[in-house]
MARVO-644932 format. One record per residue (C-alpha): x, y, z; residue in one letter. Coordinates in steps of 0.02 Angstrom, whole numbers, padded with zeros to 5 digits, always signed. Layout:
BEGIN
XYZA
...
This chain:
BEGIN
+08096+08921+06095X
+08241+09047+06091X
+08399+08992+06168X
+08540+09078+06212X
+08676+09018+06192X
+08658+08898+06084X
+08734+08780+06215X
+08606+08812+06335X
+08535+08629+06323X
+08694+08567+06341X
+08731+08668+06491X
+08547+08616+06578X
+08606+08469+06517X
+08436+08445+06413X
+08564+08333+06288X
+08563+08187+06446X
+08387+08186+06441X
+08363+08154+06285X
+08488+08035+06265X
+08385+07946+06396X
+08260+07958+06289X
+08313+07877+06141X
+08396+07737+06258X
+08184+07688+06304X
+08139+07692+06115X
+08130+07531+06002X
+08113+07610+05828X
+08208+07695+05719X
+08071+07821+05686X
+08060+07846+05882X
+08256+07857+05916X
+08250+08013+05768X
+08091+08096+05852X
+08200+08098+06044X
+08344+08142+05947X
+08249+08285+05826X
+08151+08320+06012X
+08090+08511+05998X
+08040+08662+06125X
+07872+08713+06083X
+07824+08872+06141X
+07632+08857+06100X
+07503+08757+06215X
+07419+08678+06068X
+07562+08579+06026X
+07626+08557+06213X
+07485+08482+06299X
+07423+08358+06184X
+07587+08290+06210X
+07586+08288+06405X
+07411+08215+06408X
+07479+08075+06300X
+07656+08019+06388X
+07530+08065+06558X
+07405+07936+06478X
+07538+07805+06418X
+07615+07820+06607X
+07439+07782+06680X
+07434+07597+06568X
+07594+07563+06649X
+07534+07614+06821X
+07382+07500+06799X
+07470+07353+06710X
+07354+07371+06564X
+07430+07302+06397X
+07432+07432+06218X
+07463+07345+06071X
+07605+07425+06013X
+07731+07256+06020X
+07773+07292+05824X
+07918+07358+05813X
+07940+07409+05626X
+08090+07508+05562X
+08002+07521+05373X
+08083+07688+05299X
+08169+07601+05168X
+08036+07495+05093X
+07916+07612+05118X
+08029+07726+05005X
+08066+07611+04885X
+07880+07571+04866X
+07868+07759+04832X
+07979+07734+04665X
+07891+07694+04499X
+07962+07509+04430X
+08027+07460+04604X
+08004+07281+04643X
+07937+07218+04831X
+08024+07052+04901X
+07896+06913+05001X
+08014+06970+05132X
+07975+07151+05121X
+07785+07142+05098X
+07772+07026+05251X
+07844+07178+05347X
+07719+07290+05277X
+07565+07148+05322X
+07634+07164+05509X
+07619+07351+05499X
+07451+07342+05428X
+07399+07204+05589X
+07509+07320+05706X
+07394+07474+05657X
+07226+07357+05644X
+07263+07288+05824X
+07278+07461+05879X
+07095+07511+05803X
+07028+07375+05883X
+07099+07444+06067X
+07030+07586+06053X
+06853+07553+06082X
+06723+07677+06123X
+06755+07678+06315X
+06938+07688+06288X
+06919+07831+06198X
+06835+07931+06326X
+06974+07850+06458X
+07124+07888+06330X
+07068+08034+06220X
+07236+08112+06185X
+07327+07929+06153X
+07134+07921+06037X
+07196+08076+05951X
+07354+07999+05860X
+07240+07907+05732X
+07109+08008+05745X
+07131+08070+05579X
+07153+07911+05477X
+07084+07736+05449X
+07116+07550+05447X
+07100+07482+05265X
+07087+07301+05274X
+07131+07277+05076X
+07321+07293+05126X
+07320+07141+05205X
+07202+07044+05103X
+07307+07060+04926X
+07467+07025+05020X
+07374+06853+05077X
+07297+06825+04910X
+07481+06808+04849X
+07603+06767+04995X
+07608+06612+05128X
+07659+06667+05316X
+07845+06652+05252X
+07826+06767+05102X
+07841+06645+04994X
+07742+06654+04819X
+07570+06542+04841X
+07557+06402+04691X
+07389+06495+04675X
+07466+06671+04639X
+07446+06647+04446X
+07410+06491+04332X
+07543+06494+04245X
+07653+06490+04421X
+07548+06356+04454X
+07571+06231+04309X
+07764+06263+04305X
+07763+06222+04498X
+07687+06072+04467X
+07797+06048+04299X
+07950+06069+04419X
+07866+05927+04548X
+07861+05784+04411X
+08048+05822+04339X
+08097+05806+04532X
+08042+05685+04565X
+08109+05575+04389X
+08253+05647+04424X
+08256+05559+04592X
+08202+05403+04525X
+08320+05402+04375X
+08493+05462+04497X
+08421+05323+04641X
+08443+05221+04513X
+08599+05256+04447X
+08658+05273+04636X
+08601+05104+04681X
+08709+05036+04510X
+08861+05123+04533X
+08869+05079+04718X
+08856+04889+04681X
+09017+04929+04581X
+09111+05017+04729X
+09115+05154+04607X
+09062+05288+04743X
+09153+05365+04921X
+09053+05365+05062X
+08967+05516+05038X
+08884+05444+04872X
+08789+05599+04806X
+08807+05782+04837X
+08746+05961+04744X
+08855+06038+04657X
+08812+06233+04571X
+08632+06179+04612X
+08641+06015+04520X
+08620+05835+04569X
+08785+05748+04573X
+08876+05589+04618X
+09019+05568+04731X
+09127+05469+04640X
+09311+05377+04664X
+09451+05473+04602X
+09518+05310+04513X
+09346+05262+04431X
+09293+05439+04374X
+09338+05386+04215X
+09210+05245+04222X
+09058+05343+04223X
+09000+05442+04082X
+08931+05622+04133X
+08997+05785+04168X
+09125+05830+04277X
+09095+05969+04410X
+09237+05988+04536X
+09323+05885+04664X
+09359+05859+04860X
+09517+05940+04904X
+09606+05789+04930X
+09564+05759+04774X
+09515+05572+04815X
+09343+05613+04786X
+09254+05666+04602X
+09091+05746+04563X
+08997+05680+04420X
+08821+05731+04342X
+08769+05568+04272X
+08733+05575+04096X
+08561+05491+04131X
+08505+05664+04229X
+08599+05800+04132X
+08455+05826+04027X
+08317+05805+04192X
+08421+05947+04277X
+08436+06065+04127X
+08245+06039+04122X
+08235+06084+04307X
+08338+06216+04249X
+08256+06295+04152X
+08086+06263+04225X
+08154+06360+04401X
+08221+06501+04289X
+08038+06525+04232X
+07974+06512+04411X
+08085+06651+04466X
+08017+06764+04323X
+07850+06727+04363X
+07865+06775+04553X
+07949+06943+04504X
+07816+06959+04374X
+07689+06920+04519X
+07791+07030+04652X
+07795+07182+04533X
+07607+07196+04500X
+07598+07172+04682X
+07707+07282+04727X
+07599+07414+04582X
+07454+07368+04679X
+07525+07430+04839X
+07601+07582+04787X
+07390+07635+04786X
+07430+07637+04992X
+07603+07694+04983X
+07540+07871+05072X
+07408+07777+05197X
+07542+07649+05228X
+07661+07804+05269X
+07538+07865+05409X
+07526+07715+05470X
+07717+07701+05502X
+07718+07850+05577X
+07575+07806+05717X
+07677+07663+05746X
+07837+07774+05775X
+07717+07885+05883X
+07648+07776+05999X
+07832+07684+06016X
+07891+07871+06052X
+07741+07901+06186X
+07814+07741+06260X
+07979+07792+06296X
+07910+07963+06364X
+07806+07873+06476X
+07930+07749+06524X
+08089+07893+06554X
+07947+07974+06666X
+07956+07799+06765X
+08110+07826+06790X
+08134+08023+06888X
+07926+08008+06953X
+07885+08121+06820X
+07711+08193+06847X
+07565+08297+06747X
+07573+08501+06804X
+07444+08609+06769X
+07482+08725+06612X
+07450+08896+06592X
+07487+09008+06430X
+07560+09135+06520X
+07732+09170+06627X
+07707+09065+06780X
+07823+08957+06886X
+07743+08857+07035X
+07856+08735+07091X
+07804+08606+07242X
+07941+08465+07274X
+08029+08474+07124X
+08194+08372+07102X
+08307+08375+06963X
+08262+08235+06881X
+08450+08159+06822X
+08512+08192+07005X
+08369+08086+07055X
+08405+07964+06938X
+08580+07943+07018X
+08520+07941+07201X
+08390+07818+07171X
+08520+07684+07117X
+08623+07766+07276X
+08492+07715+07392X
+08485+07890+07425X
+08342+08050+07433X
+08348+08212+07342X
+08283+08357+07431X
+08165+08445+07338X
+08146+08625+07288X
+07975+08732+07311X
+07973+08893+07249X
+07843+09013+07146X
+07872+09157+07032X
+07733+09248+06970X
+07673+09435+06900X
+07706+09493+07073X
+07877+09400+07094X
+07982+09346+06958X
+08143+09375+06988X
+08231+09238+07140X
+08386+09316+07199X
+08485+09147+07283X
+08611+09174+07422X
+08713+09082+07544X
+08859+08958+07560X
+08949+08866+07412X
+08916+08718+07376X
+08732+08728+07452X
+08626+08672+07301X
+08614+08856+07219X
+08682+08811+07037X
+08579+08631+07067X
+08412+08729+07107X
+08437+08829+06947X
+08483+08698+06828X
+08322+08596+06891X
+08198+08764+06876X
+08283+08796+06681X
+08297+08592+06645X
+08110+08569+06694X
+08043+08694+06597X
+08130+08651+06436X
+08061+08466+06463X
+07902+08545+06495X
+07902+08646+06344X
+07949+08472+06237X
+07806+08371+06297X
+07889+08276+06432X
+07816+08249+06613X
+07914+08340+06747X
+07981+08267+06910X
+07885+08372+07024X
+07726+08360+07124X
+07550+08359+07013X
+07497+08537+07100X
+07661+08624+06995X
+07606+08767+06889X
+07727+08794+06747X
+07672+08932+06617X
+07757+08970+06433X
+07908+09059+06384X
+07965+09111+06209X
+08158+09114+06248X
+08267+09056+06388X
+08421+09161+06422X
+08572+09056+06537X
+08746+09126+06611X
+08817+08972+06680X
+09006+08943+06752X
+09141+09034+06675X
+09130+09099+06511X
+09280+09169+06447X
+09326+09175+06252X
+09510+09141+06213X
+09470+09162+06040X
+09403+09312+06057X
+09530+09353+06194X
+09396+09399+06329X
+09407+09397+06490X
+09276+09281+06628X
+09210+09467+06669X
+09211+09540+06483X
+09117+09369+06449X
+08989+09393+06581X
+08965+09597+06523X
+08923+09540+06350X
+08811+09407+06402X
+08717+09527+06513X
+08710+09626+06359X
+08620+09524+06274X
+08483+09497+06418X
+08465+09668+06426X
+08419+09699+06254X
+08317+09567+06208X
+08229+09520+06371X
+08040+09534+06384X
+07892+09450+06481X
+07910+09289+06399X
+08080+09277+06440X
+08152+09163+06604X
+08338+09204+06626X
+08478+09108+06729X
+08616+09193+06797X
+08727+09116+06900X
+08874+09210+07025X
+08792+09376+06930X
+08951+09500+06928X
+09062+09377+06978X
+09245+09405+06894X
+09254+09605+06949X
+09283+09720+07088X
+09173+09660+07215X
+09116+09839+07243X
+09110+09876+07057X
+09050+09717+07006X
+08914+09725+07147X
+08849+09891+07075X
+08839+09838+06875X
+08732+09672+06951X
+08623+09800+07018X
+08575+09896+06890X
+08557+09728+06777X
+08439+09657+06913X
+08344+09827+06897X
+08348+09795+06723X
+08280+09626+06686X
+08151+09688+06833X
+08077+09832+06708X
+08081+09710+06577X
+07957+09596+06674X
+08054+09449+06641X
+08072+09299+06735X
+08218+09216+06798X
+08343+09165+06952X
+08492+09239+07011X
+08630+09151+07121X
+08744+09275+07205X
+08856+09311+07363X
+08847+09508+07346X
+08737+09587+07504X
+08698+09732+07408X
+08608+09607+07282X
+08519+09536+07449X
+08479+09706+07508X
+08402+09767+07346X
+08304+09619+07314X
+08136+09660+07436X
+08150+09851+07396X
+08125+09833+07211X
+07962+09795+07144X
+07955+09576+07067X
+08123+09545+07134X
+08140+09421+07296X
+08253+09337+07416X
+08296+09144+07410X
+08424+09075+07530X
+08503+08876+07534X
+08494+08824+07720X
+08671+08783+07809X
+08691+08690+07981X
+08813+08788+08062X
+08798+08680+08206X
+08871+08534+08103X
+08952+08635+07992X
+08849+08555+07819X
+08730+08612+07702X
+08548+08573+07698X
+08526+08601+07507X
+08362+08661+07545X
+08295+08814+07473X
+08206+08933+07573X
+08104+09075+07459X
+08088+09258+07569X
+08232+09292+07657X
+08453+09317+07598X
+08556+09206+07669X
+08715+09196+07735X
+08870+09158+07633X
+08962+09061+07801X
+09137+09131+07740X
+09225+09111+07901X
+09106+08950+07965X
+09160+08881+07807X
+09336+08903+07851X
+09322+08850+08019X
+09243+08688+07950X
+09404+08648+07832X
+09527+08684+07975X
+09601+08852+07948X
+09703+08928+08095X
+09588+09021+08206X
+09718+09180+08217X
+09684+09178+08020X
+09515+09183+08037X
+09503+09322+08163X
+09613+09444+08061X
+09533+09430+07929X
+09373+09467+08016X
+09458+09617+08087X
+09491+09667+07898X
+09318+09649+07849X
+09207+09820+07834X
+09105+09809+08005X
+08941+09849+07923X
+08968+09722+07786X
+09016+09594+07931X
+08884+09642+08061X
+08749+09624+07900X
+08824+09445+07837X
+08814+09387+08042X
+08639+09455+08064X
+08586+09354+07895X
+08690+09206+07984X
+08580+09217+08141X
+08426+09249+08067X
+08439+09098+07961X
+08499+08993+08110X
+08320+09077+08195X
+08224+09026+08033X
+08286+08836+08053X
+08267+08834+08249X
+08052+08890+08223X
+08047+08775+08083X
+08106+08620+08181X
+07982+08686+08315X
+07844+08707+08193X
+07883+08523+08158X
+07877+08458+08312X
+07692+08575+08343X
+07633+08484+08188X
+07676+08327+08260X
+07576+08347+08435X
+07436+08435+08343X
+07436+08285+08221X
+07449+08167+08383X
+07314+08279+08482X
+07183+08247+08314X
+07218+08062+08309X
+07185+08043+08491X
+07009+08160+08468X
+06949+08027+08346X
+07006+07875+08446X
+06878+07952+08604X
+06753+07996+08468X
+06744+07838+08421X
+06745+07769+08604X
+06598+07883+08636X
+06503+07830+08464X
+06537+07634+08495X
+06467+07668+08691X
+06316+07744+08613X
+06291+07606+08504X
+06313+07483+08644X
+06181+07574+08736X
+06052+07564+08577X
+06085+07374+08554X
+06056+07354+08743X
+05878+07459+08716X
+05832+07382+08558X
+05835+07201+08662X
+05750+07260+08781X
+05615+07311+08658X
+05636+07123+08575X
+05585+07042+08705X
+05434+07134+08736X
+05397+07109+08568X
+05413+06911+08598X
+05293+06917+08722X
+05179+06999+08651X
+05208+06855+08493X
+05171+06717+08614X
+05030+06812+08689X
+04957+06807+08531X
+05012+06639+08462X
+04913+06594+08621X
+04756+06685+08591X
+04753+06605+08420X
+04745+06423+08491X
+04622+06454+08598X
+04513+06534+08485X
+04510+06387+08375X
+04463+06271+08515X
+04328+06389+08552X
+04271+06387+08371X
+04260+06177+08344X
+04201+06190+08555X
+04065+06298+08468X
+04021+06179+08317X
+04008+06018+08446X
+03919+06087+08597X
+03718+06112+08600X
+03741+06234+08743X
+03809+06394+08657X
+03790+06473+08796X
+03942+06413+08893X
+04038+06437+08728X
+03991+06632+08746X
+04051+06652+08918X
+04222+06577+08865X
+04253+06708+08731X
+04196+06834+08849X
+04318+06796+08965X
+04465+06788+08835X
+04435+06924+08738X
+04395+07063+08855X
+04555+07016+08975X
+04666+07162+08907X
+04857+07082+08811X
+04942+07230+08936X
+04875+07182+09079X
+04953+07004+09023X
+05110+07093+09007X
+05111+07182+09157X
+05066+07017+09268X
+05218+06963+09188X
+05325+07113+09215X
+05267+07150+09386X
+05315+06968+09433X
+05509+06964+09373X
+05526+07159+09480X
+05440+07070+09632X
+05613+06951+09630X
+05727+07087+09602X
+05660+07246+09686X
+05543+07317+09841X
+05423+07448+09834X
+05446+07603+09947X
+05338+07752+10020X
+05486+07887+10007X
+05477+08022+09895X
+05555+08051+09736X
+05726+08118+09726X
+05879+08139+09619X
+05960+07961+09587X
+05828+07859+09656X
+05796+07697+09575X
+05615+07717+09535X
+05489+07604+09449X
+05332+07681+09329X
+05174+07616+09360X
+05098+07641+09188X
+05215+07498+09112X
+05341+07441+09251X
+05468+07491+09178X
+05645+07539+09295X
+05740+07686+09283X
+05846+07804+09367X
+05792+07973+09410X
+05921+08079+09313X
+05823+08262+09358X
+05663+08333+09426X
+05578+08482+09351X
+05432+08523+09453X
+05298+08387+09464X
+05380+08281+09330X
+05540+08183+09334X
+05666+08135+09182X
+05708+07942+09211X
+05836+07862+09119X
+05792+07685+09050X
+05935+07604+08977X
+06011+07739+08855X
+05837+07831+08827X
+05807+07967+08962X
+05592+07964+08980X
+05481+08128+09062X
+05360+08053+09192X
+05242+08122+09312X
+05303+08107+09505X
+05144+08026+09571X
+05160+07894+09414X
+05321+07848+09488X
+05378+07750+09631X
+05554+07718+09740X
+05611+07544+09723X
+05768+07476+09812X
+05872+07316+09769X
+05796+07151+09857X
+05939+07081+09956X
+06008+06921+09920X
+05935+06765+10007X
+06078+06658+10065X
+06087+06465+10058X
């Protein structure tokens, strides 16, 4: 991306976030890709980027654990690998073995459901592979210290084990000598020592001339001498020279290892670098943490859609604070592009710009935004910025010389993909004069279809702003009932600039105040008080549409509280039915429970008697008595307690009973000659003459 001027990050302060940034990364190669971090300004390179630090943020979110614990800072061994004759240390090729796990680990994540789940965090190794042999011929000749295996070579081998014998005669030989000497008081307390990497004796000052040997230093008192016994001199010069041959057998060993390995030195390269990646990802994912940085859509095309968007270093602040940031929503498209701010100072106008311009240059370098997930941001190819006061003393300009010359350049090289910042635009000049060049730059940067905001206290800038075509009005709400800004930003309307409220508020002398509203053009001051009341308005049917939002919120909640009164009372009603309905069903059960016993006493009544006859007449009688008629009996017998039959006729509200299954209802409405009767919750059509008036039986007392 373009910038101008070149301190435009600084001046978003884009430089804080990415300091940030490098404060969450653990590697070297990470710390160099925050610090190196670059605008992109094409969508293939920007959204693979976001889906990543989006998809890193989501393992947080879900406590789910990515192998990336290695934390390898390998540029210089990896370079000096790269040069012909260089020489590896154990040390050195251990650190390459953990890169080789670190990326092997990673592999192994990444199985085939993960890669559907993770595809963009899948698309960092996507195009390389894990080569095991790395970490097999560092094994085949290091231990887990990187120290040269016995088994490396043969001829490391038998001078390891040539080394082991001459230790240990040596030890035998100077525990000897020790044990000698010490009988003849010859030694201090310390009795043996090393000395230049030699075996030595702690010796007497007085009897150093008693032992034969060689001499290698003393204490610094001086009281104590240390002598090489002259029965190990020649043991140690063996050792000597045997360790002196070990050491150029391990470099000889390290060096064709290190020959192998320079085979992988490009592979080995990549890997580093998905190392550095996925550590970088990290600390993108983890600085998003930090502000409630979300996933926008993307478009690749001028576009700003911006719902509850905070400025994500102010939040930062008020979240250790304890405190809230007020959001910004605003949305600039083909139709609008241009967001001409008004109203007080110190109402959030320079803050709502900074976060629009400091967003999308995150955006643009792959880092999540702190905004709501339904933000739209689209692609710009340069961002233009006229922040605070400008002036040159070198070049012995003046704030509004500056300002011209910036404008300049906005004029000339603005174009569709541009989004501009200007903020107090022709401040520094004639307020008439001034007002009139800032109108014919906002025409301007309107033909140009650029995009951008505007902060400005001029009212012919507000005026202008709804008559020409992609330019709109933005105002910062002000309580001038308490006198305090809301730092809210309301997109459609100018807003007033609260001069004399203002004053007012800081204690000015009311006589002050009033001549200087008497100086003030009456149109200008009738315009600026009409923009002051209509605001006021604005706030006043916002707080009410609050409060209608709350009662129609309260009125829904209450509709599905009797809803669900009315659905658990017909359920009630069902459960009442379906009992009913049981225990008809149980009776007819031990109806036929009963019918079953006593056909099987007919049938072994039939096998004993000799008259069959008799037998006959029984199942005659059993089977042709009807199971309803059973029932009925039954029925009619438990409404005989409760209820008395009547002759009256039929009318609304009766109790009736029908006498086709005795069932009781209540007579609910009458259509002609039939009746609707409700039983329990299920209302039943029934003839009238089917149906007759019961009433209650009263109560027979004691």
């Amino acid at each position: 991306m373009k910038l101008f001027p070149e301190s435009a990050p600084h001046q978003l302060e884009f430089d804080k976030i990415k300091s940030l940034l490098a404060a969450h990364c653990r590697s070297e190669f990470a710390r160099q890709r925050a610090e190196d971090l670059r605008i992109h300004t094409q969508k293939k390179f920007i959204e693979p980027q976001l889906q990543q630090t989006n998809e890193y943020k989501l393992l947080f979110q879900n406590h789910l654990y990515f192998p990336d614990d290695a934390v390898l800072n390998l540029s210089k061994e990896l370079k000096l690998l790269g040069i012909e004759s260089s020489v590896l240390s154990g040390e050195q090729f251990l650190q390459i073995k953990k890169l080789a796990n670190a990326i092997q680990q990673i592999f192994r994540w990444f199985s085939a459901d993960r890669k559907v789940a993770y595809p963009f965090l899948a698309m960092i190794i996507e195009e390389t592979f894990f080569e095991k042999t790395i970490s097999i011929l560092i094994d085949e000749i290091l231990d887990e210290y990187g120290i040269v295996k016995d088994s490396a070579s043969e001829k490391l081998a038998s001078i390891r084990m040539s080394l082991y014998k001459k230790r240990a005669e040596l030890k035998r030989v100077f525990d000897r000598t020790v044990s000698r000497l010490k009988k003849l008081g010859y030694l201090a307390d310390i009795e043996e020592s090393f000395m230049n990497g030699r075996k030595v004796l702690a010796v007497v000052a007085e009897q150093k001339r008693m032992i034969k040997g060689i001499l290698h230093g003393e204490s610094d008192s001086r009281r104590t001498s240390f002598i090489e016994p002259e029965e190990t001199t020649h043991l140690n010069n063996d050792i000597f020279s045997l360790e002196n041959e070990e050491r150029r057998e391990v470099y000889v060993i390290l060096q064709q290892l290190t020959t192998k390995m320079r085979a992988y030195h490009s592979l080995l390269t990549i890997y580093h670098g998905i190392v550095g990646e996925y550590d970088f990802v990290r600390a993108k994912a983890m600085l998003a943490l930090d502000y409630n940085g979300n996933l926008p859509a993307l478009h690749d095309k001028s576009i700003i859609k911006l719902s509850n968007a905070v400025h994500p270093l102010l939040f930062i602040y008020n979240e250790r604070l304890k405190k809230s940031t007020i959001p910004v929503n605003l949305s600039l498209d083909e139709k609008n592009r241009i967001l001409v701010i008004s109203g007080p100072n110190a109402g959030g106008k320079t803050v709502t710009l900074k976060t629009v311009g400091l967003l999308q240059m995150m955006l643009q370098s792959g880092l999540l935004v702190s905004c709501n997930h339904d933000s739209e941001f689209g692609i710009f190819k340069q961002l233009m910025i006229h922040i605070g006061d400008t002036q040159s003393l070198e070049f012995e300009l003046s704030t509004y010389s500056s300002h011209l010359i910036n404008m300049k350049h906005f004029m000339e090289n603005a174009n569709g993909k541009t989004l501009f910042f200007i903020d107090e635009l022709g401040s520094g000049s004639d307020p008439n004069l001034g007002g009139a060049f800032a109108e014919v730059i906002m025409e301007e940067l309107a033909k140009k279809h650029s995009f951008g905001l505007v902060t400005t206290h001029y009212l012919n800038l507000k005026v202008m702003a709804n008559k020409v075509n992609g330019i709109i009005n933005g105002a910062m709400a002000f309580d001038e009932k308490n006198l305090k800004p809301l730092y809210k930003l309301i997109v459609g309307k100018p807003g007033s600039s609260y001069t004399f409220s203002i004053a007012e508020r800081i204690g000015l002398p009311k006589q002050l105040i009033n001549k200087a509203r008497q100086l003030v053009d009456e149109s200008h001051f009738s315009l600026d008080k009409l923009l002051n009341s209509t605001e006021q308005d604005q706030q006043l049917i916002q707080a009410e549409k609050k409060q209608l939002d709350k009662l129609l919120k309260e009125n829904e909640k209450l509709q599905k509280e009797m809803q669900a009164v009315i659905h658990k009372e017909k359920h009630q009603q069902q459960i009442e039915l379906l009992k009913e309905q049981n225990q008809i069903n149980e009776s007819k059960y031990t109806y036929l429970r009963e019918m079953d016993r006593k056909l099987k006493s007919i049938l072994a009544e039939w096998k004993k008697t000799e008259d069959k006859s008799k037998v006959i007449r029984t199942m005659q009688a059993l089977l042709f008595k009807q199971p309803e008629k059973h029932i009925l009996q039954k029925k009619q017998k438990k409404i005989d307690t409760r209820y008395i039959e009547t002759n009256e006729p039929v009318k609304l509200g009766d109790k009736v009973i029908m006498t086709a299954n005795r069932q009781v209802g209540i007579v609910i409405d009458l259509r002609g000659k039939k009746a609707i009767v409700q039983v329990g919750a299920v209302p039943i059509t029934v003839g009238i003459p089917d149906l007759a008036v019961v009433k209650d039986k009263p109560e027979v007392s004691a």
